[in-house]
N, C-alpha and C positions, 0 to 999 in steps of 0.2 A: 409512630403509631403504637399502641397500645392494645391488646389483646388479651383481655380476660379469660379463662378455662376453667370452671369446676371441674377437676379429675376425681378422680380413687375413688374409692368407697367409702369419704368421710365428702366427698364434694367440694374438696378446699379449693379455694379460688391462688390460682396459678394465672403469670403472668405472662405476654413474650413482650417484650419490646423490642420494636422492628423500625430500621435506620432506611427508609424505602429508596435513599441517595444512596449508600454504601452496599445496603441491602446484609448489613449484620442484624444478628438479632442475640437477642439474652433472656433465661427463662427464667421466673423467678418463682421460687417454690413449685418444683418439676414433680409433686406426691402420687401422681399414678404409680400402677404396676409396673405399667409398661410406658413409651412415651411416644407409642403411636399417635394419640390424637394430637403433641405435640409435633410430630416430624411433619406430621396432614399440614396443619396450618402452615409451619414453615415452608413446604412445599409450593401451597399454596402460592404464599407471597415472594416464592423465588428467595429465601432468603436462606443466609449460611448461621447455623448459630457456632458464637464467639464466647460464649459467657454464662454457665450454672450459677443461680445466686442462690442462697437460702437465706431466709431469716432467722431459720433456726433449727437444730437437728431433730424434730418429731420426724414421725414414719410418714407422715401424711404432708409434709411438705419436702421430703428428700427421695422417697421414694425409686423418682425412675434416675436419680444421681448416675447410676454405673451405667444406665445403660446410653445416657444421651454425653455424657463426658469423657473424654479422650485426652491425648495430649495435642490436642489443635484447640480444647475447650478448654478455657479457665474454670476452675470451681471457685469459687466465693461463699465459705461459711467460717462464723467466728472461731479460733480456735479451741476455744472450750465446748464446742461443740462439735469437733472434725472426729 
């Protein structure tokens, strides 16, 4: 399943992809402040997230990075952009 989010202050569209069998999920361009309305949804759907993606390092797609990633989270972004 698949889950669209405009966050931040720029609206960018933010993804969760959610495994409803495994019940993992991965967020893709996390660019809020914060990533409450990210954990809401998670919640929501019982799911654990596994996986920060970005596309790419703007402020508005990496945004809530520190605050939703751990060492239990992968992060995923090119390294010319890390």
């Amino acid at each position: 399943m698949i889950v669209q989010l405009p966050i931040g202050i720029l609206g960018s569209n933010c993804y969760l992809v959610l495994d409803p069998a495994s019940k993992e999920a991965a967020v893709i361009d996390p660019g809020s402040e914060d990533g409450s309305g990210i954990q809401e949804v998670l919640r929501q759907h019982g799911a654990r997230l596994r996986y920060v993606l970005n596309t790419h390092g703007h402020f508005d797609h990496i945004a809530a990075n520190g605050e939703l990633a751990s060492d239990a989270i992968e992060l995923g972004i090119h390294p010319a952009d890390r």
